[in-house]
C-alpha positions as CSV (number, residue, x, y, z in Angstrom):
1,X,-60.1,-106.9,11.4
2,X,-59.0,-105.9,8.1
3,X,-58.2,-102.5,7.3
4,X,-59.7,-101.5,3.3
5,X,-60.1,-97.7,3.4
6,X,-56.8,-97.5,1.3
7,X,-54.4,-99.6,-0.5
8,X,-51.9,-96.9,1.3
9,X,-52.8,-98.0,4.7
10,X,-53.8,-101.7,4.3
11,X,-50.6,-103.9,5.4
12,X,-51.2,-108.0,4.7
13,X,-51.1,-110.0,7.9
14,X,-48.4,-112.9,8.5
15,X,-51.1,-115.3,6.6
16,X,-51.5,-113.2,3.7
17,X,-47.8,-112.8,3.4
18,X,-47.3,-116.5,3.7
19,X,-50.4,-117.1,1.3
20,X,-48.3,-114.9,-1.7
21,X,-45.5,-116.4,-1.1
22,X,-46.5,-120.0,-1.5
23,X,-48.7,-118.3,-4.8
24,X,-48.6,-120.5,-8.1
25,X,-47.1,-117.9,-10.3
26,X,-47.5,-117.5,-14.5
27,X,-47.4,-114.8,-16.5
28,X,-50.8,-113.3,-16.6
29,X,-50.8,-111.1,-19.9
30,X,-50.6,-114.6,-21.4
31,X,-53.3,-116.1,-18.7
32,X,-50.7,-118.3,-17.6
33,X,-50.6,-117.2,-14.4
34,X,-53.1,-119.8,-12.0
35,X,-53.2,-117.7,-8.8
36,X,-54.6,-114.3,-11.0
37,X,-56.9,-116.4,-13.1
38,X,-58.8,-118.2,-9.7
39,X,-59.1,-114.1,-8.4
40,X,-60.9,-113.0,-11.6
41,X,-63.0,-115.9,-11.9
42,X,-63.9,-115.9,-8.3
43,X,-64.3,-111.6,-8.9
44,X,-66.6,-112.4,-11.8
45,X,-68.6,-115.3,-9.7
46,X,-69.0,-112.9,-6.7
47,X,-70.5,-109.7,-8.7
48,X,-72.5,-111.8,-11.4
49,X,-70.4,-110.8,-14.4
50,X,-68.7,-112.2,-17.3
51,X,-65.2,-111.5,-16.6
52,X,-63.0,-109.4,-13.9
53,X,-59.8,-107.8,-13.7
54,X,-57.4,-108.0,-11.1
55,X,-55.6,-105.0,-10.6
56,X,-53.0,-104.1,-7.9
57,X,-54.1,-100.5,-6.7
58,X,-57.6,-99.2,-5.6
59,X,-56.2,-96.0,-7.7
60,X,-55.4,-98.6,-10.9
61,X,-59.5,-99.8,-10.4
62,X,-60.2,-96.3,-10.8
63,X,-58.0,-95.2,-13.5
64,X,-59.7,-98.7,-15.3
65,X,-62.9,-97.9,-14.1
66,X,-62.6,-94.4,-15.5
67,X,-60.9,-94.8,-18.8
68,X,-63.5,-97.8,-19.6
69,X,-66.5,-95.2,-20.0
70,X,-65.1,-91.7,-20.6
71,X,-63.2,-91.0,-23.7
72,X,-60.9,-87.9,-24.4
73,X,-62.5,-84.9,-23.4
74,X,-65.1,-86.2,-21.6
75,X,-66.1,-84.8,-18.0
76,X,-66.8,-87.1,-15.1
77,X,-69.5,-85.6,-12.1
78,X,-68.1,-86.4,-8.9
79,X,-68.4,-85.0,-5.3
80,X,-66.1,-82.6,-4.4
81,X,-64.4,-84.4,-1.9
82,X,-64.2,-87.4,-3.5
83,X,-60.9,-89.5,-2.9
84,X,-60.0,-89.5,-6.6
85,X,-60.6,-85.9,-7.4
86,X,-58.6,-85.1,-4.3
87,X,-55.6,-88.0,-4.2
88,X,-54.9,-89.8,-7.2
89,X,-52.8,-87.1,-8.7
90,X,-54.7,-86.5,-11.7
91,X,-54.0,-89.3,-13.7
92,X,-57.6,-89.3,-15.6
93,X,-56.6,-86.5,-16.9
94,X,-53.2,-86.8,-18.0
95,X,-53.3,-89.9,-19.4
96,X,-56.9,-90.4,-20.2
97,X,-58.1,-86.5,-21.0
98,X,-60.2,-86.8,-18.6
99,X,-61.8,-84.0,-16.8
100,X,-63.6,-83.8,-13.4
101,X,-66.6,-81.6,-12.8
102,X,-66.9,-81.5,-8.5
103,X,-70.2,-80.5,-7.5
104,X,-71.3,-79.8,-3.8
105,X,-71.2,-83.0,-1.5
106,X,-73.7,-83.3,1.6
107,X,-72.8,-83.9,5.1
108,X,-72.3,-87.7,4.7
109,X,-70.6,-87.2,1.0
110,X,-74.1,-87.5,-1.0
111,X,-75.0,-86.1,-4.3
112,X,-77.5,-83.9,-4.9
113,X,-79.1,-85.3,-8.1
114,X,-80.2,-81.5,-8.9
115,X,-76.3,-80.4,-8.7
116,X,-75.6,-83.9,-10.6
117,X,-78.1,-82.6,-13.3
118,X,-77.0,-78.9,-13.5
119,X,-73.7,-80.2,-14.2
120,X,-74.4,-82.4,-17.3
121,X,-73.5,-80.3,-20.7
């Protein structure tokens, strides 16, 4: 079984080890880089879309996620114990200007849409 409720907890098995090391390697801010452009393709396949981004933290795909729809200043609704509100050490905010509005979670971490909506300015 694979382990994917963190990137802190997840630890590659000996075929995933052996797998990056025998990796064709490029640079991949020039697209040059084989190995990363056969992820995002495959990414992109997978979930329909045009394109995907491979980045190397579940807390880098939120920061992207994040900074890709809220500008500077804006507020983001989340639950109150969300993981990102709680461990990602506020980077939305200090290098995005993001802010996070928590609103009550239920018992299973659900929103309440009428919490959701009270907290839209």
């Amino acid at each position: 079984m694979i382990d994917l409720r963190s990137d802190t907890v997840t630890l590659p098995s000996p075929a995933m080890r052996e797998a990056m090391y025998r990796a064709e390697l490029g640079d991949d801010v020039m697209s040059e880089d084989p190995t990363v452009n056969r992820l995002e393709a495959l990414a992109a396949e997978m979930t329909g879309k045009e394109a995907a981004l491979l980045v190397v933290s579940g807390t880098m795909g939120n920061l992207v996620s994040l900074l890709s729809h809220c500008r500077r200043g804006d507020e983001a609704i989340l639950g109150d114990q969300a993981h990102i509100f709680h461990f990602e050490a506020g980077g939305a905010s200090a290098l995005g200007g993001v802010v996070f509005h928590p609103v009550s979670t239920g018992r299973f971490g659900e929103l309440d849409l009428n919490a959701v909506a009270g907290a839209i300015r």
